[in-house]
PDB file as gemmi writes it, atoms N, CA and C in Angstrom:
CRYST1    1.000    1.000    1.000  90.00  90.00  90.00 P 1                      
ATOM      1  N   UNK A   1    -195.529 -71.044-143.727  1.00  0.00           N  
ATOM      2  CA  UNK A   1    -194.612 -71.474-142.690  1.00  0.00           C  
ATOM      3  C   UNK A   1    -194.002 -70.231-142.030  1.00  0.00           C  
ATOM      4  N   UNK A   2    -194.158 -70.506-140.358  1.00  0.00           N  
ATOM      5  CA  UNK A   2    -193.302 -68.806-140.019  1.00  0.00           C  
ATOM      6  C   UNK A   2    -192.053 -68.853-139.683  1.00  0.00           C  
ATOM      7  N   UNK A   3    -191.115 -67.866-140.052  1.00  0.00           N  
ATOM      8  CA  UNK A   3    -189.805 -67.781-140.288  1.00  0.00           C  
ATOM      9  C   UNK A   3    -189.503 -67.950-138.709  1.00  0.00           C  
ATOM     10  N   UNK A   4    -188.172 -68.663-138.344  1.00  0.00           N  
ATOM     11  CA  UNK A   4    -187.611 -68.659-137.001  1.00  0.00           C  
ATOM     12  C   UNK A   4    -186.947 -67.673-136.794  1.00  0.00           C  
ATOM     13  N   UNK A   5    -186.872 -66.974-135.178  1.00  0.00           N  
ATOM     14  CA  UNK A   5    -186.817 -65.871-134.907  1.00  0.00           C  
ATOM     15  C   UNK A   5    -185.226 -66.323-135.338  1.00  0.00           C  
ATOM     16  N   UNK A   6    -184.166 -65.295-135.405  1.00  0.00           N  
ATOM     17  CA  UNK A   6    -182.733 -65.547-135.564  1.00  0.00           C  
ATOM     18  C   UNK A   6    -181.984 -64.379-135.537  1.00  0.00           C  
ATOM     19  N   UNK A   7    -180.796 -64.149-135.591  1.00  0.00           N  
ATOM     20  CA  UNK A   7    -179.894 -63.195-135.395  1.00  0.00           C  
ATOM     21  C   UNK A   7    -178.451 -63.457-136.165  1.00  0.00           C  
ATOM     22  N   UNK A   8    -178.107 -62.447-136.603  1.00  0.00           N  
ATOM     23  CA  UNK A   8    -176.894 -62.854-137.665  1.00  0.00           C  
ATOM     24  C   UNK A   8    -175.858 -61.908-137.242  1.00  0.00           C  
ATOM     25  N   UNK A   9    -174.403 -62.421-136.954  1.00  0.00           N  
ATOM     26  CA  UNK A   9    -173.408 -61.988-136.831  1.00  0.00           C  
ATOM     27  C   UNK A   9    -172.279 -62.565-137.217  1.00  0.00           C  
ATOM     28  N   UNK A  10    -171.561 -60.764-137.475  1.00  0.00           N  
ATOM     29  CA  UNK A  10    -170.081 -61.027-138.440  1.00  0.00           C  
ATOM     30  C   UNK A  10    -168.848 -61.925-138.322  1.00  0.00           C  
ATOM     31  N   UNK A  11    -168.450 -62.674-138.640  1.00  0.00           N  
ATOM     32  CA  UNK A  11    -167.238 -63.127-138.397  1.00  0.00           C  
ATOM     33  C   UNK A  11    -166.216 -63.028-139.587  1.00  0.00           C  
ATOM     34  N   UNK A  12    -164.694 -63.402-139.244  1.00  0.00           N  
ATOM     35  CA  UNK A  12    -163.934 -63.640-139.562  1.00  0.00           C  
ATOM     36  C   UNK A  12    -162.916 -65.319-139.979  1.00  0.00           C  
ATOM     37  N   UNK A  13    -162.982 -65.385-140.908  1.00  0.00           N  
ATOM     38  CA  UNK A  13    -161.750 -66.829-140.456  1.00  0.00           C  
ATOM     39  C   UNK A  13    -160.581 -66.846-139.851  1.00  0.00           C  
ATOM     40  N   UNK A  14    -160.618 -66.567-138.501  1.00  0.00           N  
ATOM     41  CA  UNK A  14    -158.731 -66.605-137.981  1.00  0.00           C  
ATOM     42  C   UNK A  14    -157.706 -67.434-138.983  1.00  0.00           C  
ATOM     43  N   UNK A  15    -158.257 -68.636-138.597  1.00  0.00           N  
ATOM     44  CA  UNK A  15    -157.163 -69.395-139.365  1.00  0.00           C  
ATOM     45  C   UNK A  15    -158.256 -70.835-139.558  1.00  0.00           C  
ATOM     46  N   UNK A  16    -157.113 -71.501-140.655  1.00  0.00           N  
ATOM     47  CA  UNK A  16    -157.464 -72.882-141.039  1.00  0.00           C  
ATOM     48  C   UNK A  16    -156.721 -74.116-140.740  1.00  0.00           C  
ATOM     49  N   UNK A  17    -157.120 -74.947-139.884  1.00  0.00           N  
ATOM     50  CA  UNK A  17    -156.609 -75.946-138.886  1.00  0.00           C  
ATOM     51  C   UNK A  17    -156.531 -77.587-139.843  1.00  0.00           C  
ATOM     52  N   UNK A  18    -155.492 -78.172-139.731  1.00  0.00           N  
ATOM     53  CA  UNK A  18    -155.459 -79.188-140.526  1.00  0.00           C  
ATOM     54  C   UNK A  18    -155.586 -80.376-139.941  1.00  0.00           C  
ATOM     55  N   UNK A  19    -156.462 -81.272-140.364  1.00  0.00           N  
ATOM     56  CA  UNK A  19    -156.585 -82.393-140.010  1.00  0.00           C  
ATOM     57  C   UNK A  19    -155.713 -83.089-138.362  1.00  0.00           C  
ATOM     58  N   UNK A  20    -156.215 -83.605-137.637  1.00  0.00           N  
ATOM     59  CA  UNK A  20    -154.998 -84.158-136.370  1.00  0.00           C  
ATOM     60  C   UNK A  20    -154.752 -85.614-137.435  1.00  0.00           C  
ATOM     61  N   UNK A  21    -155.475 -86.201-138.111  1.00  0.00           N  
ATOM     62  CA  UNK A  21    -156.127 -87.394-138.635  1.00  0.00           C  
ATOM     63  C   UNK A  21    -156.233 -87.220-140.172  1.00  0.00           C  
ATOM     64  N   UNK A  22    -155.683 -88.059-140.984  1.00  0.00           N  
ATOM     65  CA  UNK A  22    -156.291 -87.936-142.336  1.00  0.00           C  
ATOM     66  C   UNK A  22    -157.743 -88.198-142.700  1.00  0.00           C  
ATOM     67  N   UNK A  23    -158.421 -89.037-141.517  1.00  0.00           N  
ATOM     68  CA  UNK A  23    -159.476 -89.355-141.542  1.00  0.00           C  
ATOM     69  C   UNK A  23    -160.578 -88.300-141.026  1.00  0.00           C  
ATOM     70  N   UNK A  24    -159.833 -87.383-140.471  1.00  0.00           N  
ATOM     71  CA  UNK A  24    -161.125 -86.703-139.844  1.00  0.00           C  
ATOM     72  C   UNK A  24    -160.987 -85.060-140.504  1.00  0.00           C  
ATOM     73  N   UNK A  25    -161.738 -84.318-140.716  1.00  0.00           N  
ATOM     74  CA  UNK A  25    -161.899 -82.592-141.367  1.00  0.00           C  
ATOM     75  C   UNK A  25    -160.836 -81.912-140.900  1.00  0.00           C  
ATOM     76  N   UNK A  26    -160.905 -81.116-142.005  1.00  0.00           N  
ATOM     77  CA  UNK A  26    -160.295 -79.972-142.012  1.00  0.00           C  
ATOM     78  C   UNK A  26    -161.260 -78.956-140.875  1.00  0.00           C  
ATOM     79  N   UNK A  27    -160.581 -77.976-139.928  1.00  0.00           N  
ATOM     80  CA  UNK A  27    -161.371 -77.136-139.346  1.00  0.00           C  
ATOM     81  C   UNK A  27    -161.578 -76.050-139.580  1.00  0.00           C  
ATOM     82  N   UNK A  28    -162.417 -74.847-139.931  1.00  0.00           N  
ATOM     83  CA  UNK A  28    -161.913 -73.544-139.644  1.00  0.00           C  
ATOM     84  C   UNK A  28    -162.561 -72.683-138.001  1.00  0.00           C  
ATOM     85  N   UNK A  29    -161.394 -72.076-137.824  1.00  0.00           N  
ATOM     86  CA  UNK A  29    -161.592 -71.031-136.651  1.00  0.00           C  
ATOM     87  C   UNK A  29    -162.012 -70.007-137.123  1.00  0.00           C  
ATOM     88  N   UNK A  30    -163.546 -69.288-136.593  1.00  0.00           N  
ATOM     89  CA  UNK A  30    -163.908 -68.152-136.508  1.00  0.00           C  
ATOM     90  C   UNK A  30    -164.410 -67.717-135.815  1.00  0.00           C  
ATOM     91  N   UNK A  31    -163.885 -65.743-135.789  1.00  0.00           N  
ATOM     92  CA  UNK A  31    -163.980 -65.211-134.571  1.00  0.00           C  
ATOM     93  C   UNK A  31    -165.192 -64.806-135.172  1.00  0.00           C  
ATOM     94  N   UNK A  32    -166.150 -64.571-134.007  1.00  0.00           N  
ATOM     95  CA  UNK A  32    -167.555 -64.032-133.960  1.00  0.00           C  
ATOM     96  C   UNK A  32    -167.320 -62.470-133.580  1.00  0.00           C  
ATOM     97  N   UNK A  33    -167.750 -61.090-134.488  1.00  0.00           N  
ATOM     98  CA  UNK A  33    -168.274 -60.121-133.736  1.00  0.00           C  
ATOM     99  C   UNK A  33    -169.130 -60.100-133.036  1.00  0.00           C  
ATOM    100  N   UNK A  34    -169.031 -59.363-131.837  1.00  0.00           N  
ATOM    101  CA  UNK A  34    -169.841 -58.348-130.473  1.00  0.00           C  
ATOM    102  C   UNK A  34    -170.082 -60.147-129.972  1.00  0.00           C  
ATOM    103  N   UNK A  35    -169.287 -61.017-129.525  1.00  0.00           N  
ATOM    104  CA  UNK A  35    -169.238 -62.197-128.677  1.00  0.00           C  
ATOM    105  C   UNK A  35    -168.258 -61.671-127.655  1.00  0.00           C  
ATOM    106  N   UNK A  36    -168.662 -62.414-126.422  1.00  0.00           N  
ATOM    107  CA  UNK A  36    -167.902 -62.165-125.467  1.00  0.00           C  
ATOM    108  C   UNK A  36    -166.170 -62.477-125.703  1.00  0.00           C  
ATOM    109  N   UNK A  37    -165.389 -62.313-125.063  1.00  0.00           N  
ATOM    110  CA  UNK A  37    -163.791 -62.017-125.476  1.00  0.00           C  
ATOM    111  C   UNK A  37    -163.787 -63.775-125.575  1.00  0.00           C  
ATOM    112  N   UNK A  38    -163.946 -64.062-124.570  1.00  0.00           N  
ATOM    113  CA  UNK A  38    -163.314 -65.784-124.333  1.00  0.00           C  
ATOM    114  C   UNK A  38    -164.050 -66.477-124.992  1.00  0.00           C  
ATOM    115  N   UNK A  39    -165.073 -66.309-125.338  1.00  0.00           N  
ATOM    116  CA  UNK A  39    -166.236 -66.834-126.022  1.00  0.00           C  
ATOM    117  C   UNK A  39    -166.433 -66.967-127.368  1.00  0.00           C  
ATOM    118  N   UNK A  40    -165.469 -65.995-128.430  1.00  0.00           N  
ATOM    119  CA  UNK A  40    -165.641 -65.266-129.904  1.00  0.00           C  
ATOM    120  C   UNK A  40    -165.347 -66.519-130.512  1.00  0.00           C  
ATOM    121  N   UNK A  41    -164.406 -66.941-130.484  1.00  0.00           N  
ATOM    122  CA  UNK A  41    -163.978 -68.342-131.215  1.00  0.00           C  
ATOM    123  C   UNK A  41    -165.034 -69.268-131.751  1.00  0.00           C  
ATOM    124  N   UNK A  42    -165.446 -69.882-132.719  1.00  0.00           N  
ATOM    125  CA  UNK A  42    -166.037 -70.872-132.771  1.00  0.00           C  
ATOM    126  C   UNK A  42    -165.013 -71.937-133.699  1.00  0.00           C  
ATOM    127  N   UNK A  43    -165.170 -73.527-133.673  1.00  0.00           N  
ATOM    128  CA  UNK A  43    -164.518 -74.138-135.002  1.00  0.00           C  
ATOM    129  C   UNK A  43    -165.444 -75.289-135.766  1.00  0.00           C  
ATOM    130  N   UNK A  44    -165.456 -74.926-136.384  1.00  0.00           N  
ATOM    131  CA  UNK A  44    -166.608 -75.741-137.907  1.00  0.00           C  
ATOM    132  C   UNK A  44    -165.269 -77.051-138.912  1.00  0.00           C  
ATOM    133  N   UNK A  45    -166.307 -77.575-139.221  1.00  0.00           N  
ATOM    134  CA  UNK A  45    -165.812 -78.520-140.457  1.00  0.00           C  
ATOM    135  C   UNK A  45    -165.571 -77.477-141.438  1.00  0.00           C  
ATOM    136  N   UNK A  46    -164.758 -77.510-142.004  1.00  0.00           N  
ATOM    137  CA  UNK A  46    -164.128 -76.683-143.224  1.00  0.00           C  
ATOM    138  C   UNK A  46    -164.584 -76.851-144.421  1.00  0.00           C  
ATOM    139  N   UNK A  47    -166.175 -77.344-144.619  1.00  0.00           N  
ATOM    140  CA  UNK A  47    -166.955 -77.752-145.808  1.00  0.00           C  
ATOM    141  C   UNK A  47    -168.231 -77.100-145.604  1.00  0.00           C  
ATOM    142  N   UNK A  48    -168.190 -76.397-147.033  1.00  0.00           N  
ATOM    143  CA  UNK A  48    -169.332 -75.946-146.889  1.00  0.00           C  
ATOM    144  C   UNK A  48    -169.683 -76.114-148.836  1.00  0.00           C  
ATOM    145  N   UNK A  49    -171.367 -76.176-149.321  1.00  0.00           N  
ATOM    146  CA  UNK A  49    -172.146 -76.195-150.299  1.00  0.00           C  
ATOM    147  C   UNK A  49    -172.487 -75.418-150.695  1.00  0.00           C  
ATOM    148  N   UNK A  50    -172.343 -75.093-152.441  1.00  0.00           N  
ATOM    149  CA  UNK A  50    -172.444 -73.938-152.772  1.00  0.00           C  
ATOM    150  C   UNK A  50    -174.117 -75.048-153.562  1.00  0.00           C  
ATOM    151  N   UNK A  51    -175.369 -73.630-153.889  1.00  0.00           N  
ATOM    152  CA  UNK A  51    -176.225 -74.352-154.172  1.00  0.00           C  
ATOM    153  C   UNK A  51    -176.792 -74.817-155.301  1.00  0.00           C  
ATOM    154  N   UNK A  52    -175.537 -75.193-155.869  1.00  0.00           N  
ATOM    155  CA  UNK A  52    -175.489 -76.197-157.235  1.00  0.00           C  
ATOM    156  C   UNK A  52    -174.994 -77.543-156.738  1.00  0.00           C  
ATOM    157  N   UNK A  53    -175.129 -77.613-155.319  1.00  0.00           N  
ATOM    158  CA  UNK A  53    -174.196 -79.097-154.857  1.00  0.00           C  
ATOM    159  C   UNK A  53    -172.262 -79.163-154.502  1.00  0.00           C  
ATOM    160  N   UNK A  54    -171.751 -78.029-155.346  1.00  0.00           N  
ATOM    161  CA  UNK A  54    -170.262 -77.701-155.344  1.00  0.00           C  
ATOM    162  C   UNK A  54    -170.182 -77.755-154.113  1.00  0.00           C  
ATOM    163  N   UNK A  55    -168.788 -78.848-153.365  1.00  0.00           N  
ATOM    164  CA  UNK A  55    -168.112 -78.441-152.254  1.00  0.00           C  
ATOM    165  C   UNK A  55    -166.851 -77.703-152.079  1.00  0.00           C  
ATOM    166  N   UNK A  56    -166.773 -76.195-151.425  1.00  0.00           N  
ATOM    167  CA  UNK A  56    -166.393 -75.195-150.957  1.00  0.00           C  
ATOM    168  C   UNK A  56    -166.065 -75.759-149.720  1.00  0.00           C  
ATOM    169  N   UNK A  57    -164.308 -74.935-149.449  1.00  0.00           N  
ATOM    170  CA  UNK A  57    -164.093 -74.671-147.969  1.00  0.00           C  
ATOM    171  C   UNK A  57    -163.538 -73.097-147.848  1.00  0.00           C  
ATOM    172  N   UNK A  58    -163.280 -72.794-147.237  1.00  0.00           N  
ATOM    173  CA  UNK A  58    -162.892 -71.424-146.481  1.00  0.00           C  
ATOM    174  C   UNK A  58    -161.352 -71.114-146.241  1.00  0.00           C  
ATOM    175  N   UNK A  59    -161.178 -69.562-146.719  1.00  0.00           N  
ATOM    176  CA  UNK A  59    -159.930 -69.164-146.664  1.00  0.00           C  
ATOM    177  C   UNK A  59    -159.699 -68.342-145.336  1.00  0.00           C  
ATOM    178  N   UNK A  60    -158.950 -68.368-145.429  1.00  0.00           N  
ATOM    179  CA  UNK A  60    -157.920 -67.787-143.791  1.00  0.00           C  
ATOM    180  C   UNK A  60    -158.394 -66.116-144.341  1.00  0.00           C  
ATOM    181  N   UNK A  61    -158.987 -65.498-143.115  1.00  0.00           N  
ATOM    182  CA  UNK A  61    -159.315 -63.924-143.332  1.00  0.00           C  
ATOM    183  C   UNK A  61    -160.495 -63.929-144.222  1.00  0.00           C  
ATOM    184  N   UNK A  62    -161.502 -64.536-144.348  1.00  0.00           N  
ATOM    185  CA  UNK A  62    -162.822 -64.173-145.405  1.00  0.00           C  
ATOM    186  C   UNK A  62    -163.993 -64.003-144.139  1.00  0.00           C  
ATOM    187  N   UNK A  63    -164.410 -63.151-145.184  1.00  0.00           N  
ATOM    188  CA  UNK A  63    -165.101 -62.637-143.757  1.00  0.00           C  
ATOM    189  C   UNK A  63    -166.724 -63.741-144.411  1.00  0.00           C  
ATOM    190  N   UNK A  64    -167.058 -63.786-142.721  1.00  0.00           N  
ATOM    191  CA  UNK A  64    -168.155 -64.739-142.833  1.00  0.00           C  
ATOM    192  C   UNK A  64    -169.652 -64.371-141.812  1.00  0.00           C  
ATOM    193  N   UNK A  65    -170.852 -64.731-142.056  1.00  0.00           N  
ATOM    194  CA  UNK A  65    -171.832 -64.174-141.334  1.00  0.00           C  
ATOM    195  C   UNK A  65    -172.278 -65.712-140.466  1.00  0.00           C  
ATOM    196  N   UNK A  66    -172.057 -65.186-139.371  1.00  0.00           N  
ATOM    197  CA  UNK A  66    -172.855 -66.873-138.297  1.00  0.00           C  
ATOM    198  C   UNK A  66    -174.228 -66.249-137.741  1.00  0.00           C  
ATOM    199  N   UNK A  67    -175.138 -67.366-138.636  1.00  0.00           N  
ATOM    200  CA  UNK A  67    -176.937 -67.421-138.178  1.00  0.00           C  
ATOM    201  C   UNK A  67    -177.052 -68.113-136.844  1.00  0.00           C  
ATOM    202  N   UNK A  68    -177.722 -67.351-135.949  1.00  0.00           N  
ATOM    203  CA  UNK A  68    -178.483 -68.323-134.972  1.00  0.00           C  
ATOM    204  C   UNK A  68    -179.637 -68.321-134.785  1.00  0.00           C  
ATOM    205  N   UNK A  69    -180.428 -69.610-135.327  1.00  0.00           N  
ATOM    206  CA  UNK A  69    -182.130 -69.566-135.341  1.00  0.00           C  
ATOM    207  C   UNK A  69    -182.246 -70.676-134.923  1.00  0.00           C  
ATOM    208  N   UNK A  70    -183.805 -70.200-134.080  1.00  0.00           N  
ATOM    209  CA  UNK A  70    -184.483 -71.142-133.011  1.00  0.00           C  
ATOM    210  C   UNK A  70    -185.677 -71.561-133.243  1.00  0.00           C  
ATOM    211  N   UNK A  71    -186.084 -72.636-133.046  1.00  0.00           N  
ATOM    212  CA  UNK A  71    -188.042 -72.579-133.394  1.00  0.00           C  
ATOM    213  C   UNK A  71    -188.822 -71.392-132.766  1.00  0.00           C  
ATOM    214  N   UNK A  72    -189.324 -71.254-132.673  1.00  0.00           N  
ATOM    215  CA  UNK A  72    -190.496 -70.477-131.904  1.00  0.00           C  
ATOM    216  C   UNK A  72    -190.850 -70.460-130.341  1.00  0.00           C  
ATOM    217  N   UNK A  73    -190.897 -71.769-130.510  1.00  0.00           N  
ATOM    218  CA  UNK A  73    -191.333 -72.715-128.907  1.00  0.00           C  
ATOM    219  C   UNK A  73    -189.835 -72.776-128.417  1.00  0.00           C  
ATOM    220  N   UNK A  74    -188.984 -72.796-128.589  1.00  0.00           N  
ATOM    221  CA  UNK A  74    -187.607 -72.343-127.701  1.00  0.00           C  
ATOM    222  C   UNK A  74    -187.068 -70.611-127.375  1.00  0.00           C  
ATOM    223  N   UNK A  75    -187.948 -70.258-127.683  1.00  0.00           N  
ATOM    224  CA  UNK A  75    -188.095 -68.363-127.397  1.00  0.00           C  
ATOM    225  C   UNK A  75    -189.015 -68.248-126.297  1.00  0.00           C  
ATOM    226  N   UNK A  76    -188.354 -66.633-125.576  1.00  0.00           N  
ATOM    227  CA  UNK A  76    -189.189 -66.362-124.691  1.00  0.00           C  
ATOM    228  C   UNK A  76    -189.054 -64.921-125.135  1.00  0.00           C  
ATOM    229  N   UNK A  77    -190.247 -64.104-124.447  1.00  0.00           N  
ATOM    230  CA  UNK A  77    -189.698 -62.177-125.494  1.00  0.00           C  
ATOM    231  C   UNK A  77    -189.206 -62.219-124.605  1.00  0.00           C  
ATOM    232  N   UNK A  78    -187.892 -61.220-124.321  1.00  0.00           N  
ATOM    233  CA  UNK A  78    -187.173 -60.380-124.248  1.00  0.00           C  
ATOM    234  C   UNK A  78    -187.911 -59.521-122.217  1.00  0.00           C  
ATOM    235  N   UNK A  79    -187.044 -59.737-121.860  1.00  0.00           N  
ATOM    236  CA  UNK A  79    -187.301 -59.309-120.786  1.00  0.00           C  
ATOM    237  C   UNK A  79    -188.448 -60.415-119.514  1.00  0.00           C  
ATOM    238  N   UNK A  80    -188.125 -61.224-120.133  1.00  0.00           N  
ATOM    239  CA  UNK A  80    -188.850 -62.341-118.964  1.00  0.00           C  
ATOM    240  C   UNK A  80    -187.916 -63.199-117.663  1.00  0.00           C  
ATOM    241  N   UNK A  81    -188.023 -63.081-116.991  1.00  0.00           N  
ATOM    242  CA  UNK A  81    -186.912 -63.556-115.961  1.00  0.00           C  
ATOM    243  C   UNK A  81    -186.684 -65.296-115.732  1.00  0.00           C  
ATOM    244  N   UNK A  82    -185.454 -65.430-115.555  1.00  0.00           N  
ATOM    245  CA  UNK A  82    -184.917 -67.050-115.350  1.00  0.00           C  
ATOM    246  C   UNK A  82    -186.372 -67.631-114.541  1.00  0.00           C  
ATOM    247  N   UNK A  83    -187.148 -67.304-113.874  1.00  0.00           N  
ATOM    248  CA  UNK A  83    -188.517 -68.423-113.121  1.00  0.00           C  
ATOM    249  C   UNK A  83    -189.398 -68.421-113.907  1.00  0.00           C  
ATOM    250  N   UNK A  84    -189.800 -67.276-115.027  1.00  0.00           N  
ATOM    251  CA  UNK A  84    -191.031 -67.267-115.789  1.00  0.00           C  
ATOM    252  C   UNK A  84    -190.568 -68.436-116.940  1.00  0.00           C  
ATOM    253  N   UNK A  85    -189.228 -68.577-117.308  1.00  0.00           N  
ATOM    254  CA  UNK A  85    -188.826 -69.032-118.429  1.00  0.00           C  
ATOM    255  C   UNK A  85    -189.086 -70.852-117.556  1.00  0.00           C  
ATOM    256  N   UNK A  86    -188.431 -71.124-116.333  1.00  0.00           N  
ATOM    257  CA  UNK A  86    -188.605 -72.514-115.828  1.00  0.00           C  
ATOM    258  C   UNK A  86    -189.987 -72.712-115.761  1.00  0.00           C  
ATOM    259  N   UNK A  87    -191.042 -71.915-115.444  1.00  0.00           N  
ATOM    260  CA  UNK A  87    -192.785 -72.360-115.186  1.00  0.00           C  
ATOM    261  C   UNK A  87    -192.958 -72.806-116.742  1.00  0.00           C  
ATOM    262  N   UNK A  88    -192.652 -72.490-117.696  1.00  0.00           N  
ATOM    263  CA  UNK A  88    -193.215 -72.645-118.432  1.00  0.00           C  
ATOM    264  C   UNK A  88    -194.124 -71.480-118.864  1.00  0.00           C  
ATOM    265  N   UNK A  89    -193.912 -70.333-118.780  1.00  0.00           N  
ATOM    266  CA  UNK A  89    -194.528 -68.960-118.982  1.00  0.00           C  
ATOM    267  C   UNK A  89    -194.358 -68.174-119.733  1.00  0.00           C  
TER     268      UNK A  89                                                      
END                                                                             
């Protein structure tokens, strides 16, 4: 099976956001390194699996790594322009 192309960057937990709802997650805010200024922020469900099944959430200030991977067929290399990418090229 071939690995999806991907890219990994650093983050931080700003902070940990509590429920608006008892019914709905806990959030955490994290800032993304080398993301644009307005852009760095992301916010996640505050659950995460450790891989014995254990559910884990996240502390305020732990530093954290955010993956972004794509199939294959949603890539184009590197230097192809916005019309080659619409033809289908």
């Amino acid at each position: 099976m071939k690995s999806k192309p991907k890219v990994k960057k650093r983050g931080i937990v700003e902070k940990v956001i509590p429920p608006v709802h008892p019914s709905l997650p806990e959030k955490a805010q994290i800032a993304v390194e080398d993301a644009d200024h307005l852009y760095r922020e992301i916010r996640i469900d505050n659950t995460l699996e450790t891989e014995d099944g254990k559910k884990v959430k996240l502390k305020e200030q732990a530093p954290v790594e955010v993956v972004i991977e794509a199939d294959q067929d949603s890539t184009v290399p590197q230097g192809k322009s916005k019309s080659d990418r619409a033809c289908g090229s």
